[in-house]
C-alpha positions in Angstrom: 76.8 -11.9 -57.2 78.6 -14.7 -58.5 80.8 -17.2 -56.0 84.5 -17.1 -56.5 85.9 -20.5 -56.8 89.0 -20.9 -54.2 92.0 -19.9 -55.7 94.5 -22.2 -56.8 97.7 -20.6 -55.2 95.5 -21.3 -52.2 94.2 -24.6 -52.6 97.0 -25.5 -52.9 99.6 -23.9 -50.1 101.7 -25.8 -47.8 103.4 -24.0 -44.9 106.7 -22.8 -45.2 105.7 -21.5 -48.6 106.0 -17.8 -49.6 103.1 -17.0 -52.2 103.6 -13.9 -54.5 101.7 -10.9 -53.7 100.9 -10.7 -57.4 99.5 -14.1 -56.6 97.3 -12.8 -53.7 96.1 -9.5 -55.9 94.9 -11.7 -58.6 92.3 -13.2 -56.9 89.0 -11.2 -55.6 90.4 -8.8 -52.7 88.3 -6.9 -50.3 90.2 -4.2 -48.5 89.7 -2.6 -45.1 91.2 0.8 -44.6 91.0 0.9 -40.4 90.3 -2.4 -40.0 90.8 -3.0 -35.7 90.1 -6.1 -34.9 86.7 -6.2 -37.0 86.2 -9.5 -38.9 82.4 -8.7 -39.7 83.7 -8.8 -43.5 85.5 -12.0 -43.6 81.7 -13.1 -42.5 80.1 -11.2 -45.0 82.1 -12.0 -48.5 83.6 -15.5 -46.6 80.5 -17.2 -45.8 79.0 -16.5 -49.1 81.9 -17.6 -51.1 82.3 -14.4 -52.8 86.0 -13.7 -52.0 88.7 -15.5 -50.3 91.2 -12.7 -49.7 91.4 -9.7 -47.4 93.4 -6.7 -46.9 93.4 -5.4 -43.2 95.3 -2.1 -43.0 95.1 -0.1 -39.5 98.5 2.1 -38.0 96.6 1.7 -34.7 96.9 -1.9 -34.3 100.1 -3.3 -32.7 101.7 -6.2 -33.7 101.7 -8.0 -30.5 97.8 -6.8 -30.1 97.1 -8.7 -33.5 98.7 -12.2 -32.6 97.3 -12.4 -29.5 94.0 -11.9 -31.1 94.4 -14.1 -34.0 95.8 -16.6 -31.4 93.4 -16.4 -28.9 90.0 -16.0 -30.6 90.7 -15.6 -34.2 88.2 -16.1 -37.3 85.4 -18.6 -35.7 85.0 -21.7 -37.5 88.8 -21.1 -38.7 92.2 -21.9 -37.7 96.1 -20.6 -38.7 97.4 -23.2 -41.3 100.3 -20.5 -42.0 101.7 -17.3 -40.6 103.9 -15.6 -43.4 105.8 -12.1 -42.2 106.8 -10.2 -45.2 109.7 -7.6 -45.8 109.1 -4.2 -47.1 110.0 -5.5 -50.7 107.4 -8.5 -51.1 104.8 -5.6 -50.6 106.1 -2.9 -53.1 108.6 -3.3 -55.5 110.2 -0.3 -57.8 109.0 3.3 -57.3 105.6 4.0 -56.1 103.4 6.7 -58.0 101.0 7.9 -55.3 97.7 10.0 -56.4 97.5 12.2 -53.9 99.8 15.6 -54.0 101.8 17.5 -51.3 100.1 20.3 -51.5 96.7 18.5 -50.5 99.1 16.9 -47.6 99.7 20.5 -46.4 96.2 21.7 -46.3 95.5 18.5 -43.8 97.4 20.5 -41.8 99.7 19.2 -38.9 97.4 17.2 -37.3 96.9 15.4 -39.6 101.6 14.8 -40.5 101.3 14.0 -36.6 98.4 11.4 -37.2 100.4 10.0 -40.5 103.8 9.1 -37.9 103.6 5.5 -36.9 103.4 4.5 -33.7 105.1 1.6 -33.6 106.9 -0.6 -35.8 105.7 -1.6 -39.1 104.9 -4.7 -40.2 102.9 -7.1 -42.4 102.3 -10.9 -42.4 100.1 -13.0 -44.4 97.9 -15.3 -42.6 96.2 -18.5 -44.6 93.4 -20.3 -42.4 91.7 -23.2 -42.6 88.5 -24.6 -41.7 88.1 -26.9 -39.0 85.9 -29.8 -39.2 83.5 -31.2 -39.3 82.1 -27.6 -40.5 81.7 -27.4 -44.3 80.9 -25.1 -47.6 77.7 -24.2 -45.1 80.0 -22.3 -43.1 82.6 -20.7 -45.0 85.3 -21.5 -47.4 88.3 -24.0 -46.9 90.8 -21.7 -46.6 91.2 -17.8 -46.5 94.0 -15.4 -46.5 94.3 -12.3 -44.7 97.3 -9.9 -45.3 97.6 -7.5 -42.3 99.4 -4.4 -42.7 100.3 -1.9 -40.0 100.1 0.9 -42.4 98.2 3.6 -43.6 95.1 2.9 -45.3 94.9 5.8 -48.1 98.3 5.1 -49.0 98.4 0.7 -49.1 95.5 1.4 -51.3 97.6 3.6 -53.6 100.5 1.6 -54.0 98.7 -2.0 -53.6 95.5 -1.2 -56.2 96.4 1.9 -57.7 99.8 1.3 -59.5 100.3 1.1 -63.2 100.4 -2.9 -63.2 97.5 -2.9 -60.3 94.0 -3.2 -60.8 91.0 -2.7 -58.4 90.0 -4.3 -55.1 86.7 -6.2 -55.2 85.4 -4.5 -52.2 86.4 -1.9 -50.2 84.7 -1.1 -46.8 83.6 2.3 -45.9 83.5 3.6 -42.3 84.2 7.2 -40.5 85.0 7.4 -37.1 84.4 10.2 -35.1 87.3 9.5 -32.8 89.0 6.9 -35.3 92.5 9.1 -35.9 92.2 9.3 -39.2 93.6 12.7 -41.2 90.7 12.3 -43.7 87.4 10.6 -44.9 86.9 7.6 -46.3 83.3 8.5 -47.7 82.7 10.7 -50.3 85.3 13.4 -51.4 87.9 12.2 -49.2 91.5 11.3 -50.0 90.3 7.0 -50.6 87.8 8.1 -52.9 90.1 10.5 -54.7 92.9 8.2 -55.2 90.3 5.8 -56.9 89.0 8.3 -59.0 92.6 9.3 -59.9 93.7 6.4 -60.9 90.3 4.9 -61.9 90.2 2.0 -59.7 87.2 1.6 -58.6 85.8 -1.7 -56.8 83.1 -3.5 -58.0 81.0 -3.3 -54.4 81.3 -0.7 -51.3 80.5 -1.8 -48.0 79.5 1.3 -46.8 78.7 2.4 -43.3 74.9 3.6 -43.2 75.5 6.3 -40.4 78.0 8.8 -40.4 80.0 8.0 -43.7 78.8 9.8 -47.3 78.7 7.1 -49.8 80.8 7.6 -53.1 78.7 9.1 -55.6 79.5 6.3 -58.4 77.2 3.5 -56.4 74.1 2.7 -55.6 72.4 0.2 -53.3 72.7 -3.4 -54.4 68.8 -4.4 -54.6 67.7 -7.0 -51.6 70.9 -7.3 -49.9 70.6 -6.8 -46.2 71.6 -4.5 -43.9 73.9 -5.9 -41.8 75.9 -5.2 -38.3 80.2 -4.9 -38.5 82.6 -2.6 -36.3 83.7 -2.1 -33.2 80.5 -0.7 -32.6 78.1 -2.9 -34.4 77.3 0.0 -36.9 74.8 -0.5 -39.8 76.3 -1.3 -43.0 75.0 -1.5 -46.6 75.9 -3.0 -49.8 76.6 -0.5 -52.5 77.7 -1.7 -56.2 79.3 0.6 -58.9 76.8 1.7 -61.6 77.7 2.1 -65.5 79.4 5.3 -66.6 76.7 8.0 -68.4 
């Protein structure tokens, strides 16, 4: 697993600045489909230097929730250099092709229309931290950026990764929860893995929950990588990376 060098959109950002979200997509991405509060992977790719950029999606996260996390406890080792909002039209622009069809909507059932509602009010900022000294490369990276979207996780995949100019996350990470609120799975067969399979793309690595969520079929453990703790609930996760077609 090769480091990826700090971007240069990101190097280099001053506050005040509005980077592109093309920008942001180009470099290595890991995305988090009902995300909470949990910043076990900004520890897990950050630390190691593997990716600088994150995609937090969760429709049960308020925004007023999220700052006064980020405000009051935040990333450790890190601090806000730059708090971005975004409008509907920095995120997607033209018509969005999504992979998943109404009639599979309609089998979910109305549950699962109820579940898709928002309960709040949307929205999306872009947060760019920095590392606070004297802590160094030991620690983490000089700067990350996080772009946190209240918004539904099968479909900001779709239209973020999944769109004729897109091109894969990274990483995604993998977790069911029994009580979560979710109208599908995000292990195996479920709506995330068939909108990747759709529109064939596929992340490099799966952070997969080792309890309760079926990996996808198209990975396999990554050899000597530990098993570590993320979630809420400090639930066992493992590395998974794609394998070559047959």
């Amino acid at each position: 697993m090769q480091r990826e060098q700090l971007p240069d959109w990101l190097a280099t950002h001053r506050p005040g600045e509005r980077p592109s979200l093309r920008q942001f997509l180009r470099s290595r991405v890991v995305f988090y489909p009902g995300s909470g509060f949990d910043g076990s992977p900004v520890r897990l790719f950050g630390s190691r230097h593997l990716a600088h950029c994150f995609v937090y999606a969760d429709y049960a996260v308020t925004r007023p929730e999220l700052t006064r996390q980020l405000n009051e406890g935040g990333f450790r080792g890190y601090r806000t250099l730059d708090r971005i909002a975004l409008r509907e039209e920095d995120l997607v622009t033209g018509t969005v092709d999504y992979h998943v069809t109404a009639d599979e909507l309609l089998d979910l059932g109305q549950h699962a229309i109820r579940q898709m509602q928002p309960q709040g009010t949307p929205f999306g900022f872009l947060e760019i931290l920095e590392r606070k000294p004297p802590l160094d490369d030991a620690h983490g990276p000089a700067r990350l950026a996080i772009l946190f979207l209240y918004a539904d996780g099968y479909a900001a995949f779709d239209a973020l990764f999944c769109q004729t100019d897109g091109s894969a996350p990274y990483a995604v990470v993998l977790e069911d929860h029994s009580f979560g609120g979710c109208y599908s799975t995000y292990g195996n067969g479920g709506l995330l893995h068939r909108i990747a399979s759709r529109s064939d793309r596929y992340p490099q690595y799966l952070w997969c929950a080792v309890d309760g969520t079926e990996p996808w079929p198209e990975y396999a453990p990554v050899p000597g990588f530990p098993v570590e703790m993320g979630g809420a609930h400090g639930t066992r996760r493992t590395l998974l990376e794609r394998q070559p077609r047959r």
